[in-house]
C-alpha positions in Angstrom: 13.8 -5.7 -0.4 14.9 -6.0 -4.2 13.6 -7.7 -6.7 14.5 -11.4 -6.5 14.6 -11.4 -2.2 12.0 -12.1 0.2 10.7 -9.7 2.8 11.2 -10.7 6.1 8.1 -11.4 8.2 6.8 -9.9 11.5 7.8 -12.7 14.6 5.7 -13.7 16.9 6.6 -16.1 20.4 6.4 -19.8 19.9 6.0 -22.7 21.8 9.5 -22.9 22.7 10.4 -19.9 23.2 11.7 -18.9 20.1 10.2 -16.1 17.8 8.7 -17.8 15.0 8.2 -16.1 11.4 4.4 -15.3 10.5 3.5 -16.3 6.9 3.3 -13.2 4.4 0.0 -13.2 3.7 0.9 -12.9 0.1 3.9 -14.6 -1.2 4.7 -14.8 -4.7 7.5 -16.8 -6.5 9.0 -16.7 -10.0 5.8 -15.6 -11.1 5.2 -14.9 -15.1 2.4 -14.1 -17.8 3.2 -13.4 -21.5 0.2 -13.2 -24.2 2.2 -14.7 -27.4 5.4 -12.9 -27.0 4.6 -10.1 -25.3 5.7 -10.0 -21.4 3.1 -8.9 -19.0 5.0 -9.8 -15.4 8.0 -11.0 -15.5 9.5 -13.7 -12.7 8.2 -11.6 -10.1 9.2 -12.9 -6.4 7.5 -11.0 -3.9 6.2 -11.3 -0.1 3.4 -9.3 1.7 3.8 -8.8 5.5 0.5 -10.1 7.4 -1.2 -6.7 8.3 1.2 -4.6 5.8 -0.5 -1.9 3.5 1.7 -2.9 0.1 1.2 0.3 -2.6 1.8 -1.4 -5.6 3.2 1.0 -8.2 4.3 1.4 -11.5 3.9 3.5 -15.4 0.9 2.4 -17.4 1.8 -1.2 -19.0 4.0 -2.0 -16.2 1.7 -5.2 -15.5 0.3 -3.6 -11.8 -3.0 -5.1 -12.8 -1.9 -8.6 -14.7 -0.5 -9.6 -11.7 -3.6 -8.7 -9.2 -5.7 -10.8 -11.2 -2.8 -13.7 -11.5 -3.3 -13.0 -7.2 -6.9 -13.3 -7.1 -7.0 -16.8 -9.8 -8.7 -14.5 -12.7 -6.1 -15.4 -14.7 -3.8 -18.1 -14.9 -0.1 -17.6 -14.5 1.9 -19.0 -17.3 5.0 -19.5 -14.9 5.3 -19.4 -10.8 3.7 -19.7 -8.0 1.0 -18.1 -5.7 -0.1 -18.2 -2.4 -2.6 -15.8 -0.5 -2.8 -16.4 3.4 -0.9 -19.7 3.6 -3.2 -21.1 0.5 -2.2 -22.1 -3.0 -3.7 -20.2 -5.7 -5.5 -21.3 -8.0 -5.7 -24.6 -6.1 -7.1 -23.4 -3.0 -9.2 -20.5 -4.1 -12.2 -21.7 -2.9 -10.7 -22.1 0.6 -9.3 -18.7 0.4 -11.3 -16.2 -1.7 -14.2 -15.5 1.1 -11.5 -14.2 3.3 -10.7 -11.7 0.4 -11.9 -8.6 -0.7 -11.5 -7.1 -4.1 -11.8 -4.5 -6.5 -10.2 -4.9 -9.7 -10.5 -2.8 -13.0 -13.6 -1.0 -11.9 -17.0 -2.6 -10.6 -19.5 -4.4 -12.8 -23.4 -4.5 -11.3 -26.7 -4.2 -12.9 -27.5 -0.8 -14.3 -30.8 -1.1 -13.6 -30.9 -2.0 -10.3 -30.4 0.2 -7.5 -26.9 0.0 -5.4 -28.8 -1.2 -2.5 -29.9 -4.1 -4.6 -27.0 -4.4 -6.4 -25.5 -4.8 -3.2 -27.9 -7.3 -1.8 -26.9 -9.5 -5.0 -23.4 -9.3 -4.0 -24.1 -10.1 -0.6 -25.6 -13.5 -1.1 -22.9 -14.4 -2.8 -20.8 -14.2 1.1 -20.2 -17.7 1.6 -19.3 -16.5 5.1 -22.7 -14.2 5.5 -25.9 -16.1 6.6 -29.3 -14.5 4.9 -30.4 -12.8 7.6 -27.3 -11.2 7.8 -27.7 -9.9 4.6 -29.6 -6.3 5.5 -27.3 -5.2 7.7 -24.0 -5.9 6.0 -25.7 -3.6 3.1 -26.3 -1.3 4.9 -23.0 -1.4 7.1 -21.2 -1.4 4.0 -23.0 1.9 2.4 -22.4 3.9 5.0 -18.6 3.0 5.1 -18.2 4.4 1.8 -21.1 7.3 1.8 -23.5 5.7 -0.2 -26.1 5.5 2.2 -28.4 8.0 0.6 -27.9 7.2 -2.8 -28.5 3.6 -2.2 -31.9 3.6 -3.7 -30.9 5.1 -6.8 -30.2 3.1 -9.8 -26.7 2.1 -10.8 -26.6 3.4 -13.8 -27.3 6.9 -12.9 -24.1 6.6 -10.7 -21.2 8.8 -11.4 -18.0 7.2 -11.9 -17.3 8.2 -8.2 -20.0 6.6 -7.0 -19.4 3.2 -8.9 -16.2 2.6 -7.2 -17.8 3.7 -4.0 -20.4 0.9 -4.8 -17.4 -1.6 -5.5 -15.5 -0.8 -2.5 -18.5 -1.6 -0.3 -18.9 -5.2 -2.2 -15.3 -5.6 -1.3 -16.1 -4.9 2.6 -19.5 -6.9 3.3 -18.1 -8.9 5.8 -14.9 -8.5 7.1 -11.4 -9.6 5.3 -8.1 -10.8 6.4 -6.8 -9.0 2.8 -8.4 -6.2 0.8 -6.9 -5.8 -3.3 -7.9 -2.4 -4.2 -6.6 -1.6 -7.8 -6.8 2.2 -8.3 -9.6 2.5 -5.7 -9.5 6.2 -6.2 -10.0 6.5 -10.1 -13.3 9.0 -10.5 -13.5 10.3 -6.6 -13.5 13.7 -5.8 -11.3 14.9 -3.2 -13.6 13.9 -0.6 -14.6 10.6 -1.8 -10.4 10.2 -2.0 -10.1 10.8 1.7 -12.7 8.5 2.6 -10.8 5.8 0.9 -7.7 6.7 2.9 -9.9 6.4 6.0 -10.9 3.2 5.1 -7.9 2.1 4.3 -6.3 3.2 7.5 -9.1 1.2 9.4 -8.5 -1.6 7.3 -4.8 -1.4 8.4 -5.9 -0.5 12.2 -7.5 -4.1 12.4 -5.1 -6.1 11.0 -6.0 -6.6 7.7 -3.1 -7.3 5.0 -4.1 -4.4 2.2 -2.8 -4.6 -1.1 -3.5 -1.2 -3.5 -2.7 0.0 -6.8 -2.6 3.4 -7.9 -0.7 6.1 -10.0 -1.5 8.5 -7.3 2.1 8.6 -5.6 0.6 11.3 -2.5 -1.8 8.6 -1.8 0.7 5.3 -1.4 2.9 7.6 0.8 0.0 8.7 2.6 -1.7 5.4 3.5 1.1 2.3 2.1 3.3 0.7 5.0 5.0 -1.0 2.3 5.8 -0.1 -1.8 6.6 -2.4 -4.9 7.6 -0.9 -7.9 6.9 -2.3 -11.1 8.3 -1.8 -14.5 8.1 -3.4 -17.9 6.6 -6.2 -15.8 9.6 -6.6 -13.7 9.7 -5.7 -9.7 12.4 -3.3 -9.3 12.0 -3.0 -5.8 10.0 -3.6 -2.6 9.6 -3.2 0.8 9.1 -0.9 3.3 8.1 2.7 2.7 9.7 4.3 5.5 13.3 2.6 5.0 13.1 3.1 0.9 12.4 6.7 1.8 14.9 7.3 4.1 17.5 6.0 1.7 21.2 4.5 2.7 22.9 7.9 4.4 20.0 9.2 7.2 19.5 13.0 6.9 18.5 15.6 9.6 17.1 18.8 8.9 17.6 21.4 11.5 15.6 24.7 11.0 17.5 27.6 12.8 18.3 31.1 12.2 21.2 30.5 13.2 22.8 28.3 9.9 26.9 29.9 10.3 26.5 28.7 14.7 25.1 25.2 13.9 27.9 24.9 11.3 30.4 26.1 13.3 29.2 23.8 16.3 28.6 20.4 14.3 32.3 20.9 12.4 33.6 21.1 15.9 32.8 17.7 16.5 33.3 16.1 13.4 29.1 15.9 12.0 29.0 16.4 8.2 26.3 19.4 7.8 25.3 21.9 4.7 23.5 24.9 4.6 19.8 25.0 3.5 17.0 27.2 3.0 16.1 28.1 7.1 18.4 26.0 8.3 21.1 23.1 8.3 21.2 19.5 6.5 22.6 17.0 8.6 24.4 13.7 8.2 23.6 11.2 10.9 26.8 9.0 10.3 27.9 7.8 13.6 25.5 10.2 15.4 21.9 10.3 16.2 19.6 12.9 16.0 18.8 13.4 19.8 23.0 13.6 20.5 22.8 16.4 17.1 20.5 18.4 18.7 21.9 18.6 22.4 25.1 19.6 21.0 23.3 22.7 18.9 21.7 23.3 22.3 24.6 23.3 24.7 26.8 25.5 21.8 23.4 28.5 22.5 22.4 27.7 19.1 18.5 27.9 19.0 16.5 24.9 17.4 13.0 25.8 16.2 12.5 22.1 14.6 14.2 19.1 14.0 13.1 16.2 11.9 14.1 13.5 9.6 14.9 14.7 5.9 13.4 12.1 3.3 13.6 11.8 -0.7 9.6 12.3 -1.7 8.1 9.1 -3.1 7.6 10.6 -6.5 11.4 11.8 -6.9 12.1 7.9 -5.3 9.6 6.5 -8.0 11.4 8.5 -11.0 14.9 7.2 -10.1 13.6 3.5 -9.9 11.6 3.5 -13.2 13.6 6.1 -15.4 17.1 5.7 -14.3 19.5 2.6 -15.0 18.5 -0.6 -13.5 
């Protein structure tokens, strides 16, 4: 999807037969914030697939985290419209929120109280958490993101790590029908990063819409279903991962040691193909990759792997924000 179009929903069966759309569980239109004169977003239209994992990315000042908080009714837009899961926002934030986790621009708690308590705070806050509820859903929460034995330390002996850790677990005290993360990973190690990308995935496994910001480009292609690009506060593009990746003329790459056989075989029947390191590059224009492969096969030329060639999100992301738009 480009900027200006919608993305079409998921279908499911209805009444009559007929597939019926699902509503995005975001869905954004003409939607604008300027501080005097200066442009933060700028007539951003945008929809979010129900159960979709949308990386939202974009340089420094590109307005990634101006128009979370626009989502979320922490700020007021100053043009457009919003809705998260069927609901207008700001109008029916109060209808909406509870079924919405966040973490935006870094946690704020108590420094003086411990996470656990921090947590329990938090907690009674759940409009959809009874009290006696309460004890578990801490401690549910802690474990999910490895807090568990620091939980009786106070916050503001927490590393930076461990604060986002702390605000990640605020965000998953009961469970969410959408999840905003805004750079979720900011001060975790390596390990503390690939708990996030479990999460994430388990957040995604169960059907719940996740929306996440972050610089890190490894991480959106690792964990994202879905990508929108900001820049300048403009959305340059969106949709899904996979399709942007695999770009408008499929590729195979074909690892052989046999590069001048596979040539010779594809030219024979008219299959664009170019040499590469270990193997061949080629063009699946009126072909498929199965029917490429059986013909390298049946001409005796041996295939040690086969698999889709994709541009890397970070070369994808440099032609979208650098080059002419």
């Amino acid at each position: 999807m480009t900027a200006g179009s919608a993305t079409v929903g998921s279908m499911t069966p209805s009444h009559g037969g007929r597939p019926a759309a699902v509503a995005p569980a975001i869905r954004v239109r003409g939607l604008r914030k300027t501080f005097g004169r200066a442009v933060a977003v700028a007539a951003v239209d945008l929809d979010v697939p129900a159960g979709a994992v949308l990386g939202v990315l974009g340089p420094n000042g590109s307005g990634k985290t101006t128009m979370i908080r626009m989502l979320l009714a922490l700020s007021r837009p100053t043009a457009g419209t919003v809705e998260l899961l069927g609901s207008p926002i700001p109008l029916g934030a109060g209808q909406v929120l509870p079924h919405v986790g966040a973490l935006v621009e870094g946690p704020g708690f108590h420094p003086f109280l411990s996470g656990r308590e921090n947590l329990r705070r938090a907690a009674a806050a759940e409009p959809l958490l009874s009290t006696p509820a309460i004890p578990a859903a801490v401690d549910d929460a802690l474990a999910r993101v490895g807090l568990t034995d620091a939980a009786g330390r106070r916050y503001r002996a927490y590393s930076l790590g461990m604060k986002q850790r702390l605000g990640l677990a605020a965000a998953l005290l009961v469970p969410r029908r959408l999840v905003v993360l805004d750079e979720p990973t900011n001060g975790l190690d390596p390990a503390g990063t690939r708990e996030v990308r479990r999460i994430i995935a388990e957040l995604h496994a169960a059907g719940t819409t996740v929306l996440v910001s972050s610089h890190l480009l490894a991480e959106v292609e690792a964990t994202c279903t879905h990508v929108a690009v900001l820049a300048e506060g403009s959305l340059i593009t969106s949709g899904s991962l996979a399709a942007m990746l695999d770009g408008d003329a499929p590729l195979l790459d074909v690892r052989t040691p046999d590069v001048e056989g596979a040539l010779d075989a594809l030219c024979a029947e008219s299959v664009g193909a170019s040499a590469v390191s270990g193997g061949v590059r080629v063009e699946l224009n009126g072909t498929d990759a199965p029917a490429v492969v059986a013909r390298l096969v049946a001409a005796g030329v041996a295939v040690h792997e086969a698999r889709r060639a994709r541009t890397g999100l970070d070369e994808l992301f440099a032609q979208l924000t650098e080059g002419d738009r």
